[in-house]
N, C-alpha and C positions, 0 to 999 in steps of 0.2 A: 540747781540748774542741770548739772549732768546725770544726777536720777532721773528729771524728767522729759530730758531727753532721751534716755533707757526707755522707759517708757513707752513713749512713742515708737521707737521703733522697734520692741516688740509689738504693740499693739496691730502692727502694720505687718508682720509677720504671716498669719495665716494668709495674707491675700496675694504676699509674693510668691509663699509657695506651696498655697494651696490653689489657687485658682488655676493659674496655666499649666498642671498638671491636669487639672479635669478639662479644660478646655482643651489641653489635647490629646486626651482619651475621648472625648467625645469627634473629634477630628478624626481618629482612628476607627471610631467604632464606625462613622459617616463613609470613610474609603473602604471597608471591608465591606461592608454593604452594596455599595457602588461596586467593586469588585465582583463582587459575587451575582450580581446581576448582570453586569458586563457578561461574565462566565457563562451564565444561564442564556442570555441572549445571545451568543454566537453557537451554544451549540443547538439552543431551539431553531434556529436557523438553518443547522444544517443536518439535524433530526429531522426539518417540514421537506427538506431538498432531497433526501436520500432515499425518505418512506415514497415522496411522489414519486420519484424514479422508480420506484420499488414497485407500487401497484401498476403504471401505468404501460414498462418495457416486458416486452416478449424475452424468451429464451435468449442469453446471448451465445454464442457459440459455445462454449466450457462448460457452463454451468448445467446441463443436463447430463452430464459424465457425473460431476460430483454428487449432484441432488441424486441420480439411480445409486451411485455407490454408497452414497450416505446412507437410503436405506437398506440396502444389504448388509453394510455395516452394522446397522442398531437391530439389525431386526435375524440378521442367519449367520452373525459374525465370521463371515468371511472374506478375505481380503483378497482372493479374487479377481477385483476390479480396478483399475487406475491405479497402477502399481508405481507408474510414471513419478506419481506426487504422495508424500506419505501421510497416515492416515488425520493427523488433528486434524487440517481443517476443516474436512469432511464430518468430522466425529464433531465440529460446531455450528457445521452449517447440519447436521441430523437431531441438532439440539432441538432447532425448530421444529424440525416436520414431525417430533414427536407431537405437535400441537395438530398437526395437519392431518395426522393418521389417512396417509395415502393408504390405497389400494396396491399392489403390486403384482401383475402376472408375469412372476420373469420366467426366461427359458433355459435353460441349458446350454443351447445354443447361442448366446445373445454373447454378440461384444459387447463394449461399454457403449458405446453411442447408441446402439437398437436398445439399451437398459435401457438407458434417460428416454428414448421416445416411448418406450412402449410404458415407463410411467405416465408421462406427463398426458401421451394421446390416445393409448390403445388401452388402459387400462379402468377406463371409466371415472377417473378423479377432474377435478376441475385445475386446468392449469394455473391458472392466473391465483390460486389458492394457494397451491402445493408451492410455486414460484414467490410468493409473498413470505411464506412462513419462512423458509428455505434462505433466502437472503437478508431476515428480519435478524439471527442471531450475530452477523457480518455488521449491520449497521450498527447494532448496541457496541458491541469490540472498537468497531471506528468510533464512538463515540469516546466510549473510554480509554483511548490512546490517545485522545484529544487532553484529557487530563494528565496524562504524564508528558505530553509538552507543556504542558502550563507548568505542573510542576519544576519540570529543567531548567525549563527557559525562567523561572519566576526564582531558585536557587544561585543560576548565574544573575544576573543582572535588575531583580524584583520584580514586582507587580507589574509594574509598568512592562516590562521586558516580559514577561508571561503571559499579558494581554496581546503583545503586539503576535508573538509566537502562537497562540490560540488562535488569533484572527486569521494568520497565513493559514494557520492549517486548515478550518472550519471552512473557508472560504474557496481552498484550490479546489477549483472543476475538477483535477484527478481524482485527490479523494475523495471527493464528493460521486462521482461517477463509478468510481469501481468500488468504494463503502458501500454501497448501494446494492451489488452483484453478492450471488452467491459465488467466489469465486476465491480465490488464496491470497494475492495480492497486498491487500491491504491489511490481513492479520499477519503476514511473515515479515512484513517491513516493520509495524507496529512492535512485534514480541523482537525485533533485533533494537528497536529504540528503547523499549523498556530495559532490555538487560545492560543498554552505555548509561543510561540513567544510573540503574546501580550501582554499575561498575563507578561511576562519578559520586556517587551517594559514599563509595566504600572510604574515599580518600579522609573521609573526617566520623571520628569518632569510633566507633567499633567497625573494623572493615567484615568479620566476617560474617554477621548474617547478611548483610546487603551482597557480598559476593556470592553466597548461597541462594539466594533470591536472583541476583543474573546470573546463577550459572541455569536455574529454572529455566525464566526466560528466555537461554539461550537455546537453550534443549526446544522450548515450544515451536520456537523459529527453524531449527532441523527438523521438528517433527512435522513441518508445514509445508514449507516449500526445499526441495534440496539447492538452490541458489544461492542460498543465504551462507551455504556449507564456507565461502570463502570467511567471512566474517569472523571465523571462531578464531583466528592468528590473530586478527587485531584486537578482540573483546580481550583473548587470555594477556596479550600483550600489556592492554589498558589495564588489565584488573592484576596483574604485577606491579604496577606504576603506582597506584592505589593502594596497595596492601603495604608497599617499599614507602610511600609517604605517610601512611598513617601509624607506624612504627614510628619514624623520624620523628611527627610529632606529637606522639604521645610521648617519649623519651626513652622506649623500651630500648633501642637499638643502642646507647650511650651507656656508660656505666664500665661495662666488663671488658676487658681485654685492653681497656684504653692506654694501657702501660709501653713505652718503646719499644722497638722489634719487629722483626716480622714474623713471627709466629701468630702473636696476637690478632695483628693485619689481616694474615694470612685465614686464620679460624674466622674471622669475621665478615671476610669476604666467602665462605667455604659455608656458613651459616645463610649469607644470602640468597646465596644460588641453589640452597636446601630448600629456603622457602620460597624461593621465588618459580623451582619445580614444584613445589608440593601446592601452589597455590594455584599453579596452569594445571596442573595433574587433577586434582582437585573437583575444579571445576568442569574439566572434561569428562571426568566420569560421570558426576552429577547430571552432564548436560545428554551424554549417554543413556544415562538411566531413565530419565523421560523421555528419549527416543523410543527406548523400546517397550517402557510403560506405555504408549500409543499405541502401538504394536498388538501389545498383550491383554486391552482393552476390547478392542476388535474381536481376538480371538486368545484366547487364554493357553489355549493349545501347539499357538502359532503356526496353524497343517498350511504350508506354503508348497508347492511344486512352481520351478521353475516354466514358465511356458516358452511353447516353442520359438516362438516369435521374438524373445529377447536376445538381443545381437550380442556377440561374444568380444569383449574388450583384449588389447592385448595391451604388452609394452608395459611403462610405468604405472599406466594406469588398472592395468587388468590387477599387477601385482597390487596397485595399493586396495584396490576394491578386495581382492582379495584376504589381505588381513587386516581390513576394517573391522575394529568391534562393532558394526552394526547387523542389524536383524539381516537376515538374506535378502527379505523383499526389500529392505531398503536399497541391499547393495543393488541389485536386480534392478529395482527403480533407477539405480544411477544408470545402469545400463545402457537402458533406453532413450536416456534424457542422451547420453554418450552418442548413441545413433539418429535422435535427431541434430545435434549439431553435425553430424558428419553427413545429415544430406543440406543438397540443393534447393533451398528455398528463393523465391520472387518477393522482389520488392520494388516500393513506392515510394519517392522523396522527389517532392518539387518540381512533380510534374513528368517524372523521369521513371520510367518502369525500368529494371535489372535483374538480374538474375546475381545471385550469391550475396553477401552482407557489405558493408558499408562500416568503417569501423567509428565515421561521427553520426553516425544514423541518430542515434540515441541522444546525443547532445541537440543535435539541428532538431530532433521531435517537442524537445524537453521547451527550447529554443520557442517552437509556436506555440506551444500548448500549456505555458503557462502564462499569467499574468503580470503585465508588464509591471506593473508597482512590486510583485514578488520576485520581480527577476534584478530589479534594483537593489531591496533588502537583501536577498540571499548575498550579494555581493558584497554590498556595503559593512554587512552583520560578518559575513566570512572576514573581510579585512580589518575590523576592528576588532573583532576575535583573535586575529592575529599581532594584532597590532598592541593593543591595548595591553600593559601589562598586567595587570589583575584579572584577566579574561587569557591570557595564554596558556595555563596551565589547563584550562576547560576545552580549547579547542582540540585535541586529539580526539576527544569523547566526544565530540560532535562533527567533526571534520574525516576523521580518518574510515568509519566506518562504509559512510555513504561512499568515498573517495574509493576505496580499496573494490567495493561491492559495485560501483558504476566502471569502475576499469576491467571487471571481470566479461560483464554484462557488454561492454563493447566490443567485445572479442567474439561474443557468440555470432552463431549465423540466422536469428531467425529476426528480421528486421519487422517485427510485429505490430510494436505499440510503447508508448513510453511507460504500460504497466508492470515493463518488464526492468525499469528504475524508479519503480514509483517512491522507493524507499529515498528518493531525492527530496521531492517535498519534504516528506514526512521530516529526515533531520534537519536539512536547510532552514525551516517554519524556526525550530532554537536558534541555530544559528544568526537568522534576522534580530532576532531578540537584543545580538551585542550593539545592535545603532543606538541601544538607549544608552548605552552607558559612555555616549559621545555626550561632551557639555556643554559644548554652546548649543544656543536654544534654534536657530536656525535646523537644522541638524536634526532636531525631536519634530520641531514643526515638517519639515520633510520629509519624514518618516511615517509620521502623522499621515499625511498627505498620500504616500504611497499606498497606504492602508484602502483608505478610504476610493482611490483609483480602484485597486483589486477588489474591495465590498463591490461599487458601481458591475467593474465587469463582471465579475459572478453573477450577479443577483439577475443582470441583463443576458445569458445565456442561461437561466433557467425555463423550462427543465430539461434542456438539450445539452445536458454535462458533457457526455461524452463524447461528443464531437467539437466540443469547444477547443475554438485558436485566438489568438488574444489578435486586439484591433490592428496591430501591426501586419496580421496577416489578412485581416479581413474580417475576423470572427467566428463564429458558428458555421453559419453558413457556406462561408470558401475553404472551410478546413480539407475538404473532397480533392481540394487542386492541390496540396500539398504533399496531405498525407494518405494513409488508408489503413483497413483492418480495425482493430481495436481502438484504433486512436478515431476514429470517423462512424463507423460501419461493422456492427458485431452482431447483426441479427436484431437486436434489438427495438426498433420500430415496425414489426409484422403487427401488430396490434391497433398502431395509427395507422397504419397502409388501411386497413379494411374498413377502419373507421371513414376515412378521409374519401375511398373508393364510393359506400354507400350511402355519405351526404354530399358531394359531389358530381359521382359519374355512376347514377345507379343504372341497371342496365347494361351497360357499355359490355363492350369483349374486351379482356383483359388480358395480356401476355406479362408472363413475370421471369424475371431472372433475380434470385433472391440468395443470400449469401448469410447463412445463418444455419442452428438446428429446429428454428419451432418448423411446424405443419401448418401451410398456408391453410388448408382447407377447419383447421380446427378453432379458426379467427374469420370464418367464412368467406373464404378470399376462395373464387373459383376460377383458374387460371391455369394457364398452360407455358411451357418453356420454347421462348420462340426459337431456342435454337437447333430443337429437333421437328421444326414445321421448314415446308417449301418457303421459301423466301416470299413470294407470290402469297401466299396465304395468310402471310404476319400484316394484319390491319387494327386500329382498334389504338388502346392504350396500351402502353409496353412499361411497365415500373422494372426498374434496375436497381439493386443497389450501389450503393457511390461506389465500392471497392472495385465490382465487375465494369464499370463506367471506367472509373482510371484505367483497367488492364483489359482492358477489350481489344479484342483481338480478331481475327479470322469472320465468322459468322454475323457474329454482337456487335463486331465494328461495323460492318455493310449496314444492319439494320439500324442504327444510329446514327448512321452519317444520313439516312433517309428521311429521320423523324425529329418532330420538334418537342423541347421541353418546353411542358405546362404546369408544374406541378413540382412542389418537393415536399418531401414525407422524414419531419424528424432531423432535417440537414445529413440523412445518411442515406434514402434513398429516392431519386429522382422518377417523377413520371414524364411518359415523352408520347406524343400522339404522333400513332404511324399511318397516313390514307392510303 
């Protein structure tokens, strides 16, 4: 009897443990799939959103400084031009227009903004060409910084928590509007998110090529934008914390000196503080050395003459510029960056024009212009980041960097555009990831839910990204009452102006007040500036940009208080009929 009960239950063997093993590999192989499609469909989504932005916006303000300098850069290596910002980005947005093989008559004479025009309009190339290729290498970047939030966020909290952090990202109108731009933005926010990746990557396993790898990173982000510059205290800080954890547990740090005393103590703490400099040290040089590898790319020779024009630093600051190990032009660049916070710039918030900065400008921007279901998660993800204890140790690497680089950024004076914390999305997107690792199912469905709110808005402000404000404030369209500049109105719809002018109001007289660097006339727009005519003689159509609308003043305010709006062009620049 109890042989053939043995038996039996071997015989029944392979089914208990062979079947639910295959059925759940095949369950995994099913979700990887699903995964990976998911993946594939949020960024083909905002690969169709970037490129339409791509072919169909004019020059925005910026972007014809970098597009001239880029090709000076590739083509007579010299650095010359936009000293202000240092040479990567440039050296990736010239990646493209090696496809584009502009023409270039530059002059001698030419500051950087008469370069970008006299590429783009006086030199016989086609803009909307040279403008495609030009911000085509920027979109690929935003793309694949889309993957190292999946990565983070799918590391912290899994797949589920990867997807949700892809979604945010792929979806916010910011990056989607300035990934879009040949412009710096969104690769210096990107290469500061890759190097907290690694720096999080380092805490397990072998810390230091992943340290090696952000200290890269970090250097790309110095080589891009100097704003980022505050970031390097808290990266070197974070990649201490990482290097000091992954000792602990691999068990290196245990063993020796473990003996009573304080000698032993004493050597052991004395070893810490050895590596815990040699691993900030380290990586600052590393992150140096691709500074100036940028640099030396450019020009191998590095022939820099200081120009006249850069304002002289003193104080703390002159001194620390002073014995910085970076290139000259870099310091140089700082310079300038130096003298425009030290002037006087106009701003717009809420309907309120002022003169000097505002130090929640940046928060109340951030506040409209993103969507409401991501403004839910950033928060919700931030506090169970916090909260949750198996998520605490991750949240520096994703909390402090944005934190530290947005406190910096509200102190400045130029109340622009929230492009100047774009680097908020970008971390916050991981951050929302920690709502998955809340358990009850309520919770997941809500989060769920929030998603899909933000899919809706986005998808319903396409392709007018860059003026986008979330329904709370009105949307698209009332973004103008708000805010202005970058965040509204960047030059960027001269192209729909001409469009809209000659299947609408062909004929007409047209009066233009336009706030951008393209050339009306090279988008066939023939038009004159009513505020150098007789008041008496402004009749006709008058197209404004939304930003000179908000700060109109003297001249511009008479002529509109006169005239009716008929017409909007892109939610950034209004037409108004004056009889």
């Amino acid at each position: 009897m109890s042989t053939s009960m043995a038996d039996r239950r071997e015989s029944r063997l392979p089914t208990s443990t062979t079947e639910p093993p295959r059925r759940f590999a095949r369950l995994r192989r099913h979700r990887r799939w699903l995964l990976a499609l998911a993946v594939a469909a949020l960024l083909a989504q905002m690969a169709v959103a970037m490129v339409t932005a791509a072919v169909r916006q004019t020059p925005t303000i910026d972007e014809p400084v970098y597009v001239g300098t880029a090709v000076v850069y590739t083509r007579e290596h010299s650095l010359r031009y936009n000293p202000e910002h240092p040479p990567l980005g440039k050296l990736i947005i010239g990646a493209g227009l090696v496809f584009a093989r502009p023409h270039l008559d530059a002059h001698a004479t030419d500051d950087q903004t008469a370069l970008g025009r006299r590429l783009l309009y006086e030199s016989g190339n086609d803009p909307w060409r040279v403008m495609f290729w030009a911000r085509l290498p920027v979109i690929v970047l935003t793309l694949l910084f889309g993957l190292v939030v999946l990565a983070f966020a799918r590391e912290l909290v899994g797949p589920v928590g990867g997807l949700v952090a892809l979604a945010l990202y792929t979806l916010s109108p910011d990056v989607i509007a300035n990934g879009s731009l040949a412009t710096l933005d969104v690769p210096a926010a990107g290469f500061v998110l890759t190097s907290a990746w690694l720096v999080w990557r380092a805490r397990h396993g072998r810390p230091s090529p992943h340290l090696a790898l952000a200290a890269v990173a970090l250097g790309a982000a110095l080589a891009t934008k100097m704003s980022t510059l505050p970031a390097v205290p808290a990266l070197l800080l974070l990649a201490v914390l990482s290097r000091s954890h992954a000792r602990r547990a691999s068990g290196s740090g245990s063993g020796s000196g473990s003996g009573s005393g304080s000698g032993p103590i004493a050597r052991r703490r004395l070893v810490a503080v050895g590596v815990a400099a040699g691993v900030a040290v380290g990586m600052a040089l590393l992150a140096l050395t691709v500074v100036w590898a940028t640099y030396l790319v450019v020009d191998p020779r590095l022939r820099w003459a200081t120009p006249a024009d850069v304002p002289a630093v003193h104080g703390l600051r002159g001194l620390a510029l002073h014995w910085l190990p970076l290139p000259r032009p870099y310091r140089d660049g700082m310079r300038v960056q130096f003298g425009f916070e030290n002037a006087t710039w106009s701003g717009f918030l809420f309907g309120r024009v002022y003169r000097g900065s505002l130090w929640y400008y940046l928060p109340a921007a951030l506040l409209v212009k993103t969507p409401l279901g991501a403004l839910a998660l950033w928060l919700s993800g931030a506090a169970t980041m916090l909260g949750v204890p198996r998520l605490r140790a991750a949240a520096p690497y994703v909390l402090l960097p944005p934190a530290v680089l947005l406190a910096v950024a509200m102190t400045g004076s130029r109340d622009l555009g929230v492009r100047y914390a774009l680097f908020v999305p970008v971390f916050l997107a991981v951050a929302a990831a920690g709502v998955v690792a809340l358990r009850p199912r309520p919770a997941r469905l809500a989060a769920a839910a929030a998603v899909l709110f933000v899919a809706v808005s986005s998808l319903r402000a396409f392709p007018y990204y860059l003026p986008y404000s979330n329904e709370a404030f009105g949307g698209p369209s009332m973004t103008r009452l708000r805010l202005h500049d970058s965040n509204v109105d960047w030059g960027q719809d001269l192209g729909r102006l001409a469009d809209r002018l000659s299947e609408r109001y062909p004929g007409e007289r047209v009066w233009l007040v336009y706030k951008g660097s393209g050339v009306p006339s090279a988008y066939g727009i023939e038009a004159a500036d009513p505020r150098k005519a007789p008041p008496g003689e402004v009749h006709g159509l008058l197209a404004v940009s939304d930003s000179s609308v908000a700060k109109a003043d003297g001249r511009l305010a008479a002529l509109l208080d006169g005239s009716t709006p008929v017409d909007d062009v892109g939610h950034s620049i209004t037409v108004f009929r004056r009889p």
